[in-house]
N, C-alpha and C positions, 0 to 999 in steps of 0.2 A: 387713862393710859391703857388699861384693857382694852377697850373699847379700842383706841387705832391700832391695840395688835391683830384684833380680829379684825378689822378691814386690812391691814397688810397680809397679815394668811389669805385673807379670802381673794386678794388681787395678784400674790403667785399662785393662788389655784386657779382664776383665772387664765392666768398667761400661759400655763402648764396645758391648759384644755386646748385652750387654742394652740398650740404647739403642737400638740398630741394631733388634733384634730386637720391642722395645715402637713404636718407628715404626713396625715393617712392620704389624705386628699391627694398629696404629690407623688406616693408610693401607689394608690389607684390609678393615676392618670398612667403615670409612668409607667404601670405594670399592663393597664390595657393599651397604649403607642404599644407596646411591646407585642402583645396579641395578636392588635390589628396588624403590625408591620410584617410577623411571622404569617398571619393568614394569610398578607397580601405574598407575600413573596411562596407560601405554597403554594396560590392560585396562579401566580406567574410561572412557577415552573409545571404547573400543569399544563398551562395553558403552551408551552415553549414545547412539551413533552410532545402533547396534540400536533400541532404544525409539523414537529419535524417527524415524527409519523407518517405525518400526511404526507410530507415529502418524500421520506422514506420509500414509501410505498410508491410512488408515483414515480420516482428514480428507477425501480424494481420492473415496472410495465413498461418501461422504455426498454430497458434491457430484455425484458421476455419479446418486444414487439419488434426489435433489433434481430431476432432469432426469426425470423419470418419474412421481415423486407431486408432489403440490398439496397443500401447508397452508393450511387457507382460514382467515381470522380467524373469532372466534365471533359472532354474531350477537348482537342486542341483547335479545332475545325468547329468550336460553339458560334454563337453568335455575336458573342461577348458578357455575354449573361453570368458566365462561370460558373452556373447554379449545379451543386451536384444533383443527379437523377434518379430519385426515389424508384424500387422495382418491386412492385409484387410479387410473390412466390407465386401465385395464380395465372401471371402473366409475365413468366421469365424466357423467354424463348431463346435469348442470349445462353443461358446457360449459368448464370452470375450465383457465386454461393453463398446465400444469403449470413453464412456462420463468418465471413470475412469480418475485420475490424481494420476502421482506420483512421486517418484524420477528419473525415468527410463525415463521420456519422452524426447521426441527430444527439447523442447522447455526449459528443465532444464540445461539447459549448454550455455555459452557466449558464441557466435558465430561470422564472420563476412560475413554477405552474398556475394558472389562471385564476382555478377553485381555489387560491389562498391569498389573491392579490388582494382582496376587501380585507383578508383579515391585518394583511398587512399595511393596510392601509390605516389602522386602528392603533397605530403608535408602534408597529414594530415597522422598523427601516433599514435596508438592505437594498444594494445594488439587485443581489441577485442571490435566491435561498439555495439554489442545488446548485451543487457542483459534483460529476461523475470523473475519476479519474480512471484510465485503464494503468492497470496496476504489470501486467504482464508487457512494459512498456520499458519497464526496472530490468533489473538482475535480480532473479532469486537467489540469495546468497547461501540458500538452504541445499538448493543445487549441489554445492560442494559438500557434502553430505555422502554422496555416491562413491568414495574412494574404496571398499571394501565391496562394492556391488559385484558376484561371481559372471553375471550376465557381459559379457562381450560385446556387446550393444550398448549395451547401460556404461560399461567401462570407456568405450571411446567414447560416448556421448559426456560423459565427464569428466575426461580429460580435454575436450572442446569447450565445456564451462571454464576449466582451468584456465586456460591463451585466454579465453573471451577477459575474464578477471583479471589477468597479470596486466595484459593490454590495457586496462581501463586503466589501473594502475599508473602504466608511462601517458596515459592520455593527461589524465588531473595531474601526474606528481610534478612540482616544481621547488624552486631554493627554500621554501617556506617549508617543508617536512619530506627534506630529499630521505627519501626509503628504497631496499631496494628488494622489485615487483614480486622476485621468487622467494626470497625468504617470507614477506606479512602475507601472501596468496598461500605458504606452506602451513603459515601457524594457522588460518583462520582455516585451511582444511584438517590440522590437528584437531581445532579444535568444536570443530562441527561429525567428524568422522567417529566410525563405533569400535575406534581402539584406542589403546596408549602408546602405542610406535608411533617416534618423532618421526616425521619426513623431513629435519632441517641435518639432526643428529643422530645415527644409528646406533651408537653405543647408550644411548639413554631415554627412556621412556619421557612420554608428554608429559607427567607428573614431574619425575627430577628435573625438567630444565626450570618449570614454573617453580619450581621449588630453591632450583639454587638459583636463580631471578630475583629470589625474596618477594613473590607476588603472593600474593592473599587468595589468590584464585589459582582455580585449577581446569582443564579442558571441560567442556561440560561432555563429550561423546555424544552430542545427539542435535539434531534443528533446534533452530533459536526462535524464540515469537516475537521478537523483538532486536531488531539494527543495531541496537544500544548496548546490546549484551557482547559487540564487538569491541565496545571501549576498554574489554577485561584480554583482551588479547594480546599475546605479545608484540611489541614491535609497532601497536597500535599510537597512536598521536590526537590528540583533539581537534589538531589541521587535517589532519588526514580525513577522522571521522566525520568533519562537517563535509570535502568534497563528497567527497562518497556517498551522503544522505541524499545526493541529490541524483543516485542513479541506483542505486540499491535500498531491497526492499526484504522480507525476511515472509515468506510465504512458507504454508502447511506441503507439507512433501507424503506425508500419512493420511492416507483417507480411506475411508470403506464404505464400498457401493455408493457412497452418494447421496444415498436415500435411506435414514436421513444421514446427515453431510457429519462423517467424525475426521475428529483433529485429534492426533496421539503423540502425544510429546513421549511417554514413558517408557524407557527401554523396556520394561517388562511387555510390552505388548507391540513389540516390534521383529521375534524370535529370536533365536539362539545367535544369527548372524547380523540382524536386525532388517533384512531383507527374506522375509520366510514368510507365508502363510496368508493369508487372506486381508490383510493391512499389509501390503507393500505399497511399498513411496511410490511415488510416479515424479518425475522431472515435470518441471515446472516450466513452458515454452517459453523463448525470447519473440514477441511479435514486432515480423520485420516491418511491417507495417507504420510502426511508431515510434518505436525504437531510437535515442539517438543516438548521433555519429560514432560517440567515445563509445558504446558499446557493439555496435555496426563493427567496428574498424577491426574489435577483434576476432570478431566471425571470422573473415578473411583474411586473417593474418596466418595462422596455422594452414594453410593449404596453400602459403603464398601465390593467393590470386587476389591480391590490392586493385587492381585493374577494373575488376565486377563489382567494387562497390562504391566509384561514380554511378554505375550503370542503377545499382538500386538507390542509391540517395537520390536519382534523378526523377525516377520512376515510385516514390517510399508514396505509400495508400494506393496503391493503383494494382497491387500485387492479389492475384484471385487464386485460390483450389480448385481451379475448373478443370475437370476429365473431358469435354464433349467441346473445347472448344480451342483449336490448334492456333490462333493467334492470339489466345490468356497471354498474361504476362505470369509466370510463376516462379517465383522467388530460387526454387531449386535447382530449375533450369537452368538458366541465368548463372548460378551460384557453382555448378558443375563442367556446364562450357566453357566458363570461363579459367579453371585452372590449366596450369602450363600441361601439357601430356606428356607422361612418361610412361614405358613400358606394362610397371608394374601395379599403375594406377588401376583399381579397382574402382570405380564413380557409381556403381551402384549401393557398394558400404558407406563410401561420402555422402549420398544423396539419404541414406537410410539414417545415419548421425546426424545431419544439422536438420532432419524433418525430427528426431528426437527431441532437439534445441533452440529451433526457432521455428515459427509458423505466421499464417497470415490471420491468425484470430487469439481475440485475449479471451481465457476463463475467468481471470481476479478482478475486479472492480474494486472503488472506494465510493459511499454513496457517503456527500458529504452537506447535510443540512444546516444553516446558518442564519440565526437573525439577530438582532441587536433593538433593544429598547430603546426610547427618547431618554427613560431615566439613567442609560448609560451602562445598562446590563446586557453582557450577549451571551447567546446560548449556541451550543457548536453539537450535533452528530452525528459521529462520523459511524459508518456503516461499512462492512468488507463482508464479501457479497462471492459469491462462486455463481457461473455459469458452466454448465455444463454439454458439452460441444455433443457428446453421444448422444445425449436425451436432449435434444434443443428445442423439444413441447414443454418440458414442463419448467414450470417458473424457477428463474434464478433462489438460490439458497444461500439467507442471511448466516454466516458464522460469528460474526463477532460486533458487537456494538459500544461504543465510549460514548459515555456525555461528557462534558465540559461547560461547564459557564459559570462566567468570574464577572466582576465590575470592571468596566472600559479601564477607572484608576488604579486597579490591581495589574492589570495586563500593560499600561504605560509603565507603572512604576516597574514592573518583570523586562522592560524592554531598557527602561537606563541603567539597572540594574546590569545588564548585558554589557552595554556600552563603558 
């Protein structure tokens, strides 16, 4: 009877071993799958890091070599070819300014550059890895910012941004978030400007009305770095905010010298009036070049001359900064001739405001790097990039950089999620 108790002891210790022993084994395995999957996926985002780098940078020498050639549109009288025509700076005898931007450029088309095709060829798949956007194509909504500006120049030039926004305004608005243009154009320069005077209500500061609103937010008084931060606005709608994403963009207005390139959000370093001293804002250009219509329409609304802007939408890429050549097409021209004439018209103040507001060349870019695994992982970055039109030798300057990248099934499920 002893005797089969110690073999029953001895075969749960047995069983106990092998227990023990198949845990560890499946808490080994499981813990190096774990390892390996973690090294594989740091080696993947190295690897996704590299590429879009590489793109990065390649997006970057398009734009510095954009500062040198001229793609001029094709002429009407072509062959049929349509091909627009590449111009050396070395051999411009036209007179063509290489700083122009427009739809014709090499840089306005997704591409993938050459040096990454093998690697992409190696299990990452993409149409196409760079995408360059001109960004100065939007509304800067930071623009509205300049309502306290003492400069008289800078004033009408921002009161020209106003019409451009209300306009856009009656462009998108319809029965889906009927608003109306002057009061959400009032609150959103509330609340972009460096005071607390309502422009809707004069007897109550920008704080009391958000206040007896019952809103949780209050004006911020300063540029926004982000579109989204419009959603805190009053008068603001979720309808509203989607049209609008698709023509406005929320660009830096504070910079110094350039080199290197600062972004100053902080009233503390913006002066007493927030226009003082060696970081003053600069207006952000409307380039007519690319620009479209719903924001076109309000250029020429405030000068009621509707008339000259068939004439540029007909002519939109084709508009050049040439001095040395009397049959350019020049946007200002164009844009001055055409209003009605009255006495009191002054057309050289007009011509000096919309060259304040809009121009034929973009400074903002987006460099936008893009690839996607077989195993269903994509990797996104995006790049916001300054060109600078005075120094147009030296290379475009990166300000801001996002990565992004999620699994294809995180990013479907984000989209029914929507729906």
């Amino acid at each position: 009877m002893q005797f089969d108790n110690q073999k029953g002891v001895a075969l749960i210790t047995a069983i106990l071993i092998v227990a023990v022993v198949s845990a560890s084994a499946v808490y080994l395995i499981d813990s190096g799958y774990t390892v390996m999957r973690k090294t594989q996926q740091r080696i993947e985002n190295e690897q996704f890091n590299l590429l879009a780098n590489a793109v990065e940078t390649y997006g970057l020498d398009i734009l510095y070599r954009d500062s040198f050639f001229d793609v001029f549109p094709p002429s009407d009288d072509t062959s049929g070819t349509n091909t627009p025509q590449s111009i050396d700076e070395k051999d411009n005898s036209l007179g063509y300014d290489p700083q122009n931007d427009s739809k014709y450029e090499s840089w306005n088309k997704p591409q993938t550059p050459e040096f990454i095709k093998a690697d992409l060829a190696q299990g990452y798949v993409d149409q196409h890895a760079l995408y360059i956007t001109d960004l100065n194509r939007f509304f800067n909504v930071n623009n509205l910012h300049f309502a306290n500006s003492a400069d008289i120049k800078v004033k009408r030039a921002f009161e020209l941004n106003v019409a451009i926004f209300k306009e856009l305004i009656n462009q998108i608005n319809d029965d889906e978030f009927d608003v109306d243009p002057d009061t959400i154009t009032n609150h959103i320069v509330d609340w972009l400007d460096h005071d607390n005077d309502s422009r809707t209500e004069i007897l109550f500061t920008e704080d009391d009305i958000y206040r007896r609103e019952g809103s949780l937010y209050r004006p911020a008084n300063r540029p926004i770095s982000s579109i989204g931060e419009l959603e805190n606005v009053l008068g603001m709608t979720p309808e509203l905010m989607a049209k609008l994403s698709d023509y406005v963009v929320a660009l830096p207005v504070y910079m110094a010298n350039f080199a290197p390139f600062k972004q100053a959000f902080s009233p503390s370093t913006q002066g007493a009036q927030g226009f003082d001293g060696p970081n003053s804002p600069a207006l952000t250009k409307l380039n007519i070049n690319t620009a479209p219509t719903e924001l076109l329409a309000g250029l020429f609304t405030i000068y009621n001359n509707k008339s000259a802007l068939a004439v540029i939408l007909q002519n939109q890429g084709k508009f050049q900064n040439i001095v040395n050549r009397q049959d350019a097409l020049n946007f200002a021209t164009v844009f001055v001739n055409s209003i009605p004439q009255t006495p009191d018209l002054n057309t050289e103040d007009i011509e000096e405001t919309i060259r304040l507001v809009a121009s034929e060349y973009s400074q903002f870019f987006l460099i936008e790097s893009f690839f996607q695994k077989e195993n269903g992982i994509s990797f996104n970055l995006e790049t916001l990039v300054f060109k600078d039109f005075d120094q147009f030798e030296a290379r475009p300057v990166v300000i801001q950089r996002q990565y992004d990248w999620l699994p294809l099934a995180e990013l479907k499920r984000a989209e029914d999620d929507d729906e």
